[in-house]
C-alpha positions in Angstrom: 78.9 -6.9 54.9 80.8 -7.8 52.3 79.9 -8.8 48.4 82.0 -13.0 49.3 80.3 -12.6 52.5 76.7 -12.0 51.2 77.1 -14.6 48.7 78.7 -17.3 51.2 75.5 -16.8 53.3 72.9 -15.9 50.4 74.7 -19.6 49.3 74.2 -21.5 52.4 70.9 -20.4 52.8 69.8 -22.2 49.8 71.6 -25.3 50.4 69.6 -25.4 53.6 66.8 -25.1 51.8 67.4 -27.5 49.4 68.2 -30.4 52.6 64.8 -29.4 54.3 62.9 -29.6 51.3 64.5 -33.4 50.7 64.1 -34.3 54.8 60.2 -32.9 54.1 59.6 -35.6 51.8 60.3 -38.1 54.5 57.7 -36.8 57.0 55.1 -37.3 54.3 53.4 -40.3 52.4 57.1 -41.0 51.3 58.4 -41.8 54.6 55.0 -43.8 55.4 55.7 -46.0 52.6 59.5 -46.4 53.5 58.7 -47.2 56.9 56.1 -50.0 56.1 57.6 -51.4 53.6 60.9 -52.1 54.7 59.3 -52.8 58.2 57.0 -55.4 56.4 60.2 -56.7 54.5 62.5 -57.0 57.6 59.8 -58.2 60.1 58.7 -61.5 57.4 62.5 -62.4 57.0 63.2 -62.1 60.5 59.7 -64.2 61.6 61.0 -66.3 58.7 64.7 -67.0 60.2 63.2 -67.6 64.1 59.7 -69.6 63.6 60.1 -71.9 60.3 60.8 -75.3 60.6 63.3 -75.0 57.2 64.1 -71.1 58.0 66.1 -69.3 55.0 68.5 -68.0 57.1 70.0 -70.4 59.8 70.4 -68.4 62.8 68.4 -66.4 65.3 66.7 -63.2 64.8 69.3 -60.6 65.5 72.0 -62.0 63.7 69.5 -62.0 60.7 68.7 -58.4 61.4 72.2 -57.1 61.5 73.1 -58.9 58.0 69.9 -57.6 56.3 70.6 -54.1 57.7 74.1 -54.1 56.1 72.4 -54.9 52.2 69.0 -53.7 52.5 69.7 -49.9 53.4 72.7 -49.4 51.0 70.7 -51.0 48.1 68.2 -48.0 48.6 70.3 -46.1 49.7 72.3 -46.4 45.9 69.0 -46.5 43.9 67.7 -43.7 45.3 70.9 -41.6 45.3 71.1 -42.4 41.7 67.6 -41.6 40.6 68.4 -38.1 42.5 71.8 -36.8 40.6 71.3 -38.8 37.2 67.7 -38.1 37.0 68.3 -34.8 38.4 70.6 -33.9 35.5 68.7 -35.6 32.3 65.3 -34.0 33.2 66.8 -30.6 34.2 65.8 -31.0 37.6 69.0 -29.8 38.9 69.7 -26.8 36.5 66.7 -25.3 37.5 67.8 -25.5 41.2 70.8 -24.2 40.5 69.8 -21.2 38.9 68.3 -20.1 42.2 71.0 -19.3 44.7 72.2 -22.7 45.5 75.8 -23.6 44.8 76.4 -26.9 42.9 78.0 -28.4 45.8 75.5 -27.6 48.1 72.7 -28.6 46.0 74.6 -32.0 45.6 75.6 -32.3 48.9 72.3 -31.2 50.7 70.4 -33.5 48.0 72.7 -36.9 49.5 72.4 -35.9 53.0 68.9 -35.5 53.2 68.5 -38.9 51.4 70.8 -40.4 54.0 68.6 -39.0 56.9 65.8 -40.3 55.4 66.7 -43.6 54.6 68.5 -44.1 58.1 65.2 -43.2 59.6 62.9 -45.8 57.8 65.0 -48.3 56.9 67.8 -48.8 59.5 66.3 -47.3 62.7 62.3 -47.7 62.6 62.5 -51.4 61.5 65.5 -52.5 64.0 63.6 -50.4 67.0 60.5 -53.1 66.5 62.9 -55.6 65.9 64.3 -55.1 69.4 61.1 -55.0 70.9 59.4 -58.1 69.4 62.2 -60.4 68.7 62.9 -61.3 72.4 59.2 -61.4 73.1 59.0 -64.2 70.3 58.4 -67.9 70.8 60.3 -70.1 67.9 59.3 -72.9 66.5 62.8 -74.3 67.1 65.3 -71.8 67.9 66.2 -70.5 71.4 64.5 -67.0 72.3 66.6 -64.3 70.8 68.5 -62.9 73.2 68.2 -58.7 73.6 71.4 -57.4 73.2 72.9 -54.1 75.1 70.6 -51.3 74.2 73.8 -49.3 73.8 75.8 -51.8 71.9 72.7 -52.4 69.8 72.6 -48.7 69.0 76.4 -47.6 68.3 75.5 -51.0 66.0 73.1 -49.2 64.4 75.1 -46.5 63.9 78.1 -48.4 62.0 75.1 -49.4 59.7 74.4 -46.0 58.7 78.5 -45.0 58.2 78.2 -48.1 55.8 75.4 -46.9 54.2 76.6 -43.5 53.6 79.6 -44.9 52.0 77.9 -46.6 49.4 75.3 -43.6 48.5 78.5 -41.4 48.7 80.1 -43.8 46.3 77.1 -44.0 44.0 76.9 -40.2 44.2 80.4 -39.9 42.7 79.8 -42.6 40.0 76.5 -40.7 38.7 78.1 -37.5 38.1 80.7 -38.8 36.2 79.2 -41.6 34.7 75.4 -40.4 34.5 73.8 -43.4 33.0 71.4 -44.7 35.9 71.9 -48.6 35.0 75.4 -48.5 34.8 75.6 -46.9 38.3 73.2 -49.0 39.2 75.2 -52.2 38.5 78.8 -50.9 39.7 77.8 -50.1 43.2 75.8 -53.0 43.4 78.2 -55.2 42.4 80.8 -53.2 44.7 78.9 -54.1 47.9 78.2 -57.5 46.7 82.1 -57.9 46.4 82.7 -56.7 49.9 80.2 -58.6 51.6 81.9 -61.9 50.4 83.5 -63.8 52.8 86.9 -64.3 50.7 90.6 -63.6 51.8 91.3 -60.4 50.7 94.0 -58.6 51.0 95.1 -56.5 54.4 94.1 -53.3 53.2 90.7 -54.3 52.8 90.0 -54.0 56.8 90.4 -50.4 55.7 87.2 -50.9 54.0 83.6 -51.2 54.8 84.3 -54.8 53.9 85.6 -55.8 57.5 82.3 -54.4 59.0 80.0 -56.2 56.8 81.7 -59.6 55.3 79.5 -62.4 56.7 78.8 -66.0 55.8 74.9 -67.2 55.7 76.1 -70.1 58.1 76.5 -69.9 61.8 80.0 -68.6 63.1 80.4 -66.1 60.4 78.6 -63.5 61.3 79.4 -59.9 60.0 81.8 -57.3 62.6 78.6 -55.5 64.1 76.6 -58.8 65.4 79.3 -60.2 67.6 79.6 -57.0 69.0 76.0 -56.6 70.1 76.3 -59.8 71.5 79.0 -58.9 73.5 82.6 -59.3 72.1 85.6 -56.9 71.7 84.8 -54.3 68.6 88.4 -54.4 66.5 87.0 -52.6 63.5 88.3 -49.3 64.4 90.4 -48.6 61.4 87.5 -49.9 59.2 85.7 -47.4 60.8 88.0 -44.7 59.8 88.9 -46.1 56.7 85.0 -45.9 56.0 84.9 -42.3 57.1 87.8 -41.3 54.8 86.5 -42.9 51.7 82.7 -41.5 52.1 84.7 -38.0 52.8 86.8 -38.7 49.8 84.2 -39.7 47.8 81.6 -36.6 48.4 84.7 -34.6 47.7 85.6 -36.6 43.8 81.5 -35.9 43.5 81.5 -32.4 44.3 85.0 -31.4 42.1 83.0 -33.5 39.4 79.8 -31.7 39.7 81.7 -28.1 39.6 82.7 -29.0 36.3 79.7 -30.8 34.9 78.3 -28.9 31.6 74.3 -28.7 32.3 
């Protein structure tokens, strides 16, 4: 064996480590938390938008879900992501890890992909799962019953939730190494998804964007890419799909070249 080959496997042997010890903290007290929380969170607005008289959202249950899905997840998703690489690098969190045989791409890389597993888990698939059950079970105050959608649809859905959501945490990622102030991340990618979930006419090379798959009005008929689609209609999002895909890629990668270089 050779010294580059040792080294490549002594390497990826600690990135691994480094993802399971993240993905552990999300079978613990962690991922209980997560889990009732954001179920607790999703479940009132939802019972909110199908049984009030005055509901804050006016529409029925799953095209509620859907829209919270698409805000909820990448706002954790960024805070959390952000607490990981800037706190990581101002309480020497992340020096000490890489002192052990981890490489500073996998530690970075490993660190993000285990926070995207987790959150995925508790805050995208858990909650929408008992959505899907008790929604179509409900009885409104004034709405029609929601209507269960494909289960398939529902979870290649699902799915497109989570590519949107890594594409914020893999955009937050990039802006903490180089930036590494937590607030100022913080309000960037915030303010980033903000601007591409507003329903204005931007310009044709935004449908390259996660924008196409999550721009949505509050009012009926607006709903964002991944709700008509449940329900039924043609999905034409492709290239924001791949778009989506190539930024997250190109993203990690800005990160990761950024991170090589970072002076700890």
């Amino acid at each position: 064996m050779t010294v580059e080959t040792g080294s490549f496997r002594t390497g990826l042997n600690g990135s691994w480590g480094v993802f399971r010890g993240e993905l552990r903290r999300w079978f613990g007290w962690r991922g209980v938390f997560h889990i009732v929380v954001w179920s607790a969170v999703i479940a009132w607005i939802l019972f909110a938008s199908v049984f009030s008289s005055a509901p804050i959202f006016d529409g029925l249950g799953f095209e509620t879900l859907v829209n919270l899905l698409s805000v909820i997840p990448p706002i954790v998703g960024i805070a959390l992501v952000t607490a990981a690489v800037c706190g990581g690098y101002h309480n020497g969190e992340t020096a000490w890890v890489i002192g052990k045989p981890v490489p500073r791409a996998g530690q970075l890389l490993a660190t993000i992909t285990g926070l995207w597993a987790g959150i995925v888990a508790t805050t995208i698939v858990v909650p929408a799962l008992i959505a899907y059950w008790w929604l179509p079970n409900s009885d409104p105050y004034r709405f029609v019953i929601p209507q269960t959608p494909p289960i398939g649809r529902y979870l290649m859905a699902l799915g497109g939730l989570s590519l949107v959501l890594a594409f914020f945490m893999a955009f937050a990622a990039l802006l903490s190494v180089v930036v590494r102030r937590r607030s100022a991340v913080l309000v960037v990618s915030i303010w980033a998804l903000m601007m591409l979930r507003i329903p204005i006419a931007y310009a044709e090379w935004f449908d390259f964007t996660p924008a196409r798959l999550i721009r949505t009005d509050i009012l009926p008929g607006g709903w964002a890419e991944y709700t008509e689609y449940i329900h039924g209609a043609v999905f034409d999002a492709g290239s924001a799909v791949w778009g989506t895909l190539g930024l997250t890629a190109l993203f990690l990668a800005g990160a990761v070249l950024a991170f090589r270089r970072l002076e700890l």
